[in-house]
C-alpha positions in Angstrom: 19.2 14.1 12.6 22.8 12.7 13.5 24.1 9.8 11.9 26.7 7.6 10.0 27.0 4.5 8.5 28.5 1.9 10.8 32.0 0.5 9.4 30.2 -2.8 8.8 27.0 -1.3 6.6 30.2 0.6 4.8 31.9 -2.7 3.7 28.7 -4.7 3.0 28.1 -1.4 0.9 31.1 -2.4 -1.0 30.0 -5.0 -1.3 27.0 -4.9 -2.8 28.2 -2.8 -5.5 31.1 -5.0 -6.4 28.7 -7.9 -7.0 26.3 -5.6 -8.8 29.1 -4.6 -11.4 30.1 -8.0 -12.2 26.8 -10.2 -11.8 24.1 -8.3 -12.8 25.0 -4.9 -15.1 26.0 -7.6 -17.6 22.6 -9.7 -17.5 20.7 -6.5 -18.8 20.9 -6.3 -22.4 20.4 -10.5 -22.4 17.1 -9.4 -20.4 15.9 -6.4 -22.2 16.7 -4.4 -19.7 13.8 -6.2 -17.7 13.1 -8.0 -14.6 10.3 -9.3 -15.5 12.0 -11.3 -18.4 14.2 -12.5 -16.0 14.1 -16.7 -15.7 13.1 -18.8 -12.5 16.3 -20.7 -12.7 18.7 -17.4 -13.2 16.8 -15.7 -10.4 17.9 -19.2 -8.4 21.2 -19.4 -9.6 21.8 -15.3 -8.9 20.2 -15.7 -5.0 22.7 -18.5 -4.6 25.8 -16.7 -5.6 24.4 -13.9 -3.3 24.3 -16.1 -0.6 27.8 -17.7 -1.5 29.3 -13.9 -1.0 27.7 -13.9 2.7 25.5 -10.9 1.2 22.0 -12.7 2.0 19.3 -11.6 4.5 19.9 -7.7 4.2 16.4 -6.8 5.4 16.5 -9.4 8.5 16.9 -8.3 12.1 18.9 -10.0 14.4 16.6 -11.5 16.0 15.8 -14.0 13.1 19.5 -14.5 11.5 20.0 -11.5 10.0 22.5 -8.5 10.1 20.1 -6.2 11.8 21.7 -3.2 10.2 18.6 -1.3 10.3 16.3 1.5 8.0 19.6 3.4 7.1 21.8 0.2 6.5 18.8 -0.9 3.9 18.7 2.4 2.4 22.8 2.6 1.7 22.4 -1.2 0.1 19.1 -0.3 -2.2 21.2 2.7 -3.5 23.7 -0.4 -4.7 21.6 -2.8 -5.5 19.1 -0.4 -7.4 21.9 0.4 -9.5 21.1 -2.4 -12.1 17.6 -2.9 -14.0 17.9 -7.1 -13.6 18.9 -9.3 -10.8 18.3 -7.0 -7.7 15.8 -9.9 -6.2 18.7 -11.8 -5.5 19.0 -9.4 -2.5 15.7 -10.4 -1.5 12.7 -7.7 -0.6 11.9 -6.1 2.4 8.8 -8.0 3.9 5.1 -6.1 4.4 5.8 -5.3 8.4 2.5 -6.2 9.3 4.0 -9.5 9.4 5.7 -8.6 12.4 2.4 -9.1 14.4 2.5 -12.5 13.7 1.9 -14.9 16.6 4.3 -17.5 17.5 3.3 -20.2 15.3 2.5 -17.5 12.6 6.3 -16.3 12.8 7.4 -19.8 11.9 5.4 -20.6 9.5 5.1 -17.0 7.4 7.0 -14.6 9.0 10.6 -16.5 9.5 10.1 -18.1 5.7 9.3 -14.8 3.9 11.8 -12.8 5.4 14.5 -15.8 4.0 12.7 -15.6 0.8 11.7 -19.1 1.2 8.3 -18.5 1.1 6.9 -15.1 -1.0 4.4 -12.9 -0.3 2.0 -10.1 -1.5 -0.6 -8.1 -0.6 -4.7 -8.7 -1.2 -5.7 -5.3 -1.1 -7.2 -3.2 -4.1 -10.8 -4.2 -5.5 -12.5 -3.2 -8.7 -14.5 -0.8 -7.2 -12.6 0.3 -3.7 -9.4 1.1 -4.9 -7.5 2.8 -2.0 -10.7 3.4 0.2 -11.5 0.5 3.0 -15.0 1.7 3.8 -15.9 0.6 0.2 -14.3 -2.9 0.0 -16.8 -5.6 -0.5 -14.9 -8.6 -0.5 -16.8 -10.4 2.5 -15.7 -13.0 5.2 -18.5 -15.1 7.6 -17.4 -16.9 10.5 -18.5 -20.8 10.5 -17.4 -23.0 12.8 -14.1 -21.8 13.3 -13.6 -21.2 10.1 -13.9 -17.8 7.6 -15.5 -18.0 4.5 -14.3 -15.7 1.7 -16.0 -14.4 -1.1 -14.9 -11.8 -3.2 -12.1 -10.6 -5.9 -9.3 -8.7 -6.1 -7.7 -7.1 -8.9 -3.7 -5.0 -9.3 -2.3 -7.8 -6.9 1.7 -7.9 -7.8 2.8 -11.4 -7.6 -0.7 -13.0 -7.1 0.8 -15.7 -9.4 3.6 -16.5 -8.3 2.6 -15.6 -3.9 2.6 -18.9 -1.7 0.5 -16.7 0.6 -1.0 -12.9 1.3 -1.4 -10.5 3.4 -5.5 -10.6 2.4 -8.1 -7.9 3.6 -11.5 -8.7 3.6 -14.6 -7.6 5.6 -16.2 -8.8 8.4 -19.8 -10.0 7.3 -22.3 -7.5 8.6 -19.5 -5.0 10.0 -19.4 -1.6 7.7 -16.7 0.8 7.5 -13.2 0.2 8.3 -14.0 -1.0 11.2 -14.4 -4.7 9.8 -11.4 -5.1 7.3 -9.6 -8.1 8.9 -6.2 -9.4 7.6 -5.7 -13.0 6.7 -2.7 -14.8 5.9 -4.1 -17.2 3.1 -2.1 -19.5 1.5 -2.8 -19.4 -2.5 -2.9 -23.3 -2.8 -6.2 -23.4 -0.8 -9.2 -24.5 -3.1 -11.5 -22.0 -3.9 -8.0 -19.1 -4.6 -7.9 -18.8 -8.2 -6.0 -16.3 -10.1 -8.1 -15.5 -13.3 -5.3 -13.5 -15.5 -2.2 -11.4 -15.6 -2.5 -7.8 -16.2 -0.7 -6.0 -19.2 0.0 -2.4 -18.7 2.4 0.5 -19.9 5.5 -0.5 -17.7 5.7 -2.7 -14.5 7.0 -0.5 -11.5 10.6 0.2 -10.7 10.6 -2.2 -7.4 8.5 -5.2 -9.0 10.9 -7.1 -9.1 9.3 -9.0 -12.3 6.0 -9.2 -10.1 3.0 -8.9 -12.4 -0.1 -7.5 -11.5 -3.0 -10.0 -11.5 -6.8 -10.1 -10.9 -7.9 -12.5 -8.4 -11.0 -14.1 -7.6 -12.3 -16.4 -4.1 -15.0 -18.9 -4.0 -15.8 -20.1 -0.6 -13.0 -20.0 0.5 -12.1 -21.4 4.2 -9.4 -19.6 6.0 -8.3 -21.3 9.8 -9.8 -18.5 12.2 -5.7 -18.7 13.9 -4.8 -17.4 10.1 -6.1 -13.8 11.3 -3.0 -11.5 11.7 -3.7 -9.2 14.8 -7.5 -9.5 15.9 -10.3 -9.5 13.7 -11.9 -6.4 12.5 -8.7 -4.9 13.1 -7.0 -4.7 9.7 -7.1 -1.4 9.1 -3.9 -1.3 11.7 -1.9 -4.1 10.2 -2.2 -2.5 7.0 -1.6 1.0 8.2 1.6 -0.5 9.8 2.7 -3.0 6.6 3.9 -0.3 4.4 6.3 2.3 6.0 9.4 0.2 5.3 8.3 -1.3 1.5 7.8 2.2 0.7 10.8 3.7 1.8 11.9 1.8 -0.8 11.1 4.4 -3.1 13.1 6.8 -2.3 16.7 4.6 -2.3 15.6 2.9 -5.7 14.3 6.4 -7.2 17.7 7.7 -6.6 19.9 5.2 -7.8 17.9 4.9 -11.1 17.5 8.6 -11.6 21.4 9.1 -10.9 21.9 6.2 -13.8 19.9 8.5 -16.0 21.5 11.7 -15.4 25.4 9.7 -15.6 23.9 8.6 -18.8 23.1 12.2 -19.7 26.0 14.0 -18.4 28.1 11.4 -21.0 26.0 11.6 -23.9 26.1 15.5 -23.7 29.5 16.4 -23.3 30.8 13.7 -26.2 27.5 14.4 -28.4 28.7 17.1 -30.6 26.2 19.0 -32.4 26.5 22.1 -35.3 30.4 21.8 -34.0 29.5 22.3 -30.6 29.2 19.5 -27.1 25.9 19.3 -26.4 26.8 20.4 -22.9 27.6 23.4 -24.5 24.0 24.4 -24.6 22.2 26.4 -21.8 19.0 24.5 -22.2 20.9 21.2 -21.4 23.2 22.4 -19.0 19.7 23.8 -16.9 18.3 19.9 -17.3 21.4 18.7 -15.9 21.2 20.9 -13.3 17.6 20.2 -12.3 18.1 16.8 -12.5 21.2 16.2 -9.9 19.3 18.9 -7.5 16.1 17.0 -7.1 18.6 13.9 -6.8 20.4 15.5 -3.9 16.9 16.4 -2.1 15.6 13.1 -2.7 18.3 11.1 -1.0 18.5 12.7 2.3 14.6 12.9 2.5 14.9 8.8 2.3 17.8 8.8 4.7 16.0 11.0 7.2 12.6 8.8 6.6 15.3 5.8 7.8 16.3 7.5 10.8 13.2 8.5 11.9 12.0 4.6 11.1 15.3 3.1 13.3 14.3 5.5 15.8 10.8 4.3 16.6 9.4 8.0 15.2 5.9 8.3 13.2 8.1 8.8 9.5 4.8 8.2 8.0 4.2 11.8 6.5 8.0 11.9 5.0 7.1 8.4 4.0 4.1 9.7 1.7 6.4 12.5 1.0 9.8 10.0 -0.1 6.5 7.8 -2.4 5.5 11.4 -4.3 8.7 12.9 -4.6 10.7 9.7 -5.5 8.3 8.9 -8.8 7.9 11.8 -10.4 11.6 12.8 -9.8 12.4 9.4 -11.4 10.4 10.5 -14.2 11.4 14.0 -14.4 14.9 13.5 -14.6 14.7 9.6 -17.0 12.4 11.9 -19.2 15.0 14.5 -19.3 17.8 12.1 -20.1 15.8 10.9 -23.3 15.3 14.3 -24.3 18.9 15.1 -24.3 20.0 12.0 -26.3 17.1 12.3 -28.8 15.9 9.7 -31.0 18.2 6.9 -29.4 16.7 7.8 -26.1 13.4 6.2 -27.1 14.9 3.0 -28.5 15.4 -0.2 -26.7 19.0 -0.2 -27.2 19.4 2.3 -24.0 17.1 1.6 -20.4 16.1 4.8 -20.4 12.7 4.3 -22.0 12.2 1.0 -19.8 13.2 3.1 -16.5 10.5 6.2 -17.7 7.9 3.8 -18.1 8.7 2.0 -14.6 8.4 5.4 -13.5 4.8 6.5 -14.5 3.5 3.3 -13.1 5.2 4.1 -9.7 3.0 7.1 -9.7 -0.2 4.8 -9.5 1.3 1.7 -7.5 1.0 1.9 -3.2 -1.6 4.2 -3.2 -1.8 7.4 -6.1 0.5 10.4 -5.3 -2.6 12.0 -5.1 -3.7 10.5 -2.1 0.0 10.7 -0.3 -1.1 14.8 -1.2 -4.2 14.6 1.0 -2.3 12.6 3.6 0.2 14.9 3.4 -2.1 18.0 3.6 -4.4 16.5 6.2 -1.0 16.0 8.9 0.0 19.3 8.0 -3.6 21.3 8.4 -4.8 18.8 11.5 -1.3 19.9 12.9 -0.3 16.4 13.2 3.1 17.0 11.5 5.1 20.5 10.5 8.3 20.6 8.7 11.4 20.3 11.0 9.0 18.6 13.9 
C-alpha cells in the first residue's frame, strides 16, 4: 500500500475541521450531546452553511458533481467531521452503493437525489424472524400485471420514518433460498407502506445520524416492476455490494470518537490529582492510556488500507468485516476506559463520554453482529479466500 493525500483532500481536510470547531463542537451541550435531538430546521440551516463554505457533496464522484476524491479522501474527512457528537449530517452520508446499479431513469430519479441529500434513503432489510440470514426472510413479492405486490414487515429499519424511499428486499413468491431476494426501490409515500412505531433502545449507533430504528409493515403494496434494482431474484448481489463503503465508515468514525475519549482522558488524568499525586501518576492508568492510543493507531490504518484497497477496485470486503469488529469494540474499550479514569463524572451527562459508550455497544449489533463479521472473517481465511498481507 502506497499512498498520500492529494494537496486538495489536505485543504478540504482543513477545512472540515475548521468548520467543525466553530459550527458544530458548540451545538453539543444545547443538544445533549445527541444527534438525534438535533431539530429539522438546524439540521437545514447547518447543510446550508456547509454548502455556503463549498464543503458539500464529499461522498460524490465526479461524474455526478462531486469532488471525486475517493475511499481515502472520505476517510481523512470522516476523521474531521466525526470529531463532533452533533451536526456531522450536514456533510451528508455516503449512499448504500447498490444504488450505483441504477438504470438510467433510476439514477435520476434515486441515485442523483440521494447522493445530494435531496432525497434520503435506508435500507429494508432485517425481519422479526431472519435477522441477518436471507434464506429465512419471508417478506413476499407476486408479480401481477406488471406490477409486485408486497406483503410482509420489517423491523430495526434506521430512518424508516423519516426515508422518502429504500433499498427494500423481499422474496420472489414461490422462489426459496437466496436465490429470490429481489431489491426494490419503494418510495415510502406509496399506500399500503406504513411505519407502525419507533424503536427505543440503549443508545442509537455512533453513524445514525439521529436515524431511529423503526418497525415497518406492507399491505399490498404495488411496486412498478422498472422499480427493481439489478434483475429480479438477484438481490442477494446488490446487497452484497451496498455495504462496503457505509461500513468503512466505521472505522474513520471509531477513531475520531475514540481519540476524543482518550484526549479527554489524557487531560483529566494528568490535572486530576489524587492522595497528592496526578492521576497519570498511576501505573494502572498510565497502561489504559497506553492501550487505548495503540488500538487507535491499528484501527486507523486498517480503515485507510480498507480505502485503498476500495479506490483500487480490490475485494476489501474481509478488512471491511475486520474495520466493522475492530472499530466497535475499540470505540468501547477505550470510551469505557475514559469513564473509568474520570470516575463518577464519567457516568454523568455533563461529559459525552457515557453518550459515545452507549453509541458504541449498539454499533456492535447494527450492519450485521460482530459475530457474524467473525464467521465471515474465519470462512475467507479457512476457504483460503483471503490471508493476511494478500
Amino acid at each position: 500500500m502506497d499512498f498520500e493525500l492529494s494537496e486538495e483532500v489536505t485543504m478540504m481536510r482543513g477545512a472540515v475541521k475548521q468548520f467543525v470547531g466553530q459550527e458544530l463542537l458548540p451545538l453539543e451541550r444545547e443538544y445533549n450531546f445527541d444527534e438525534i435531538y438535533l431539530p429539522d430546521e438546524k439540521r437545514a440551516e447547518l447543510t446550508k452553511k456547509v454548502k455556503d463554505a463549498g464543503l458539500s457533496g464529499l461522498y460524490v464522484p465526479k461524474q455526478y458533481g462531486g469532488p471525486g476524491i475517493g475511499f481515502v479522501g472520505q476517510v481523512a474527512m470522516q476523521e474531521e467531521i466525526h470529531g463532533a457528537m452533533v451536526g456531522y449530517t450536514a456533510f451528508g452520508k455516503p449512499v448504500y452503493e447498490g444504488l450505483y446499479q441504477c438504470n438510467a431513469e433510476q439514477t435520476e430519479e434515486y441515485l442523483i437525489p440521494a447522493l445530494w441529500g435531496e432525497k434520503k434513503a435506508c435500507a429494508g432489510i432485517t425481519e422479526p424472524i431472519s435477522g441477518a440470514d436471507p434464506s429465512m426472510m419471508v417478506t413476499y413479492a407476486e408479480e401481477r400485471d406488471g406490477k409486485y405486490i408486497i406483503n410482509g414487515r420489517k423491523i430495526f429499519i434506521s430512518g424508516a420514518d423519516k426515508a422518502d424511499f429504500l433499498l427494500f428486499y423481499a422474496r420472489l413468491k414461490g422462489v426459496e433460498g437466496r436465490e429470490g431476494v429481489t431489491c426494490f426501490l419503494m418510495d415510502t409515500d406509496l399506500p399500503g407502506f406504513n411505519v407502525e412505531r419507533r424503536i427505543e433502545t440503549l443508545g442509537v449507533p455512533t453513524g445514525s445520524g439521529g436515524d431511529v430504528p423503526c418497525e415497518v409493515s406492507l399491505e399490498n403494496v404495488e411496486v412498478p416492476a422498472e422499480n427493481i434494482l439489478g434483475k429480479p431474484g438477484r438481490g442477494w448481489d446488490v446487497l452484497q455490494s451496498s455495504l462496503g463503503g457505509v461500513r468503512l465508515g466505521f472505522g474513520p468514525r471509531t477513531v475520531a470518537l475514540s481519540e476524543r475519549c482518550l484526549r479527554m482522558a489524557r487531560d483529566y488524568a494528568t490535572s486530576r490529582v489524587t492522595f497528592g499525586r496526578p492521576l497519570a501518576d498511576r501505573q494502572a492508568v498510565q497502561w489504559m492510556l497506553a492501550d487505548s492510543a495503540i488500538a487507535i493507531e491499528s484501527l486507523r490504518w486498517m480503515s485507510y488500507h480498507s480505502a485503498w484497497k476500495l479506490d483500487q477496485g480490490l475485494d476489501a470486503r474481509t478488512e471491511i468485516a475486520m474495520l466493522k469488529v475492530h472499530g466497535s469494540e475499540t470505540l468501547e474499550k477505550v470510551s469505557d476506559r475514559a469513564i473509568q479514569i474520570h470516575g463518577a463524572i464519567g457516568i454523568s451527562k455533563d461529559f459525552p463520554l457515557e453518550q459515545i459508550y452507549r453509541g458504541a455497544r449498539a454499533d456492535r449489533i447494527v450492519d450485521g453482529p460482530n459475530e457474524v463479521h467473525r464467521v465471515v472473517i474465519a470462512r475467507n481465511l479457512t476457504k483460503g479466500y483471503w490471508f493476511p498481507g494478500y
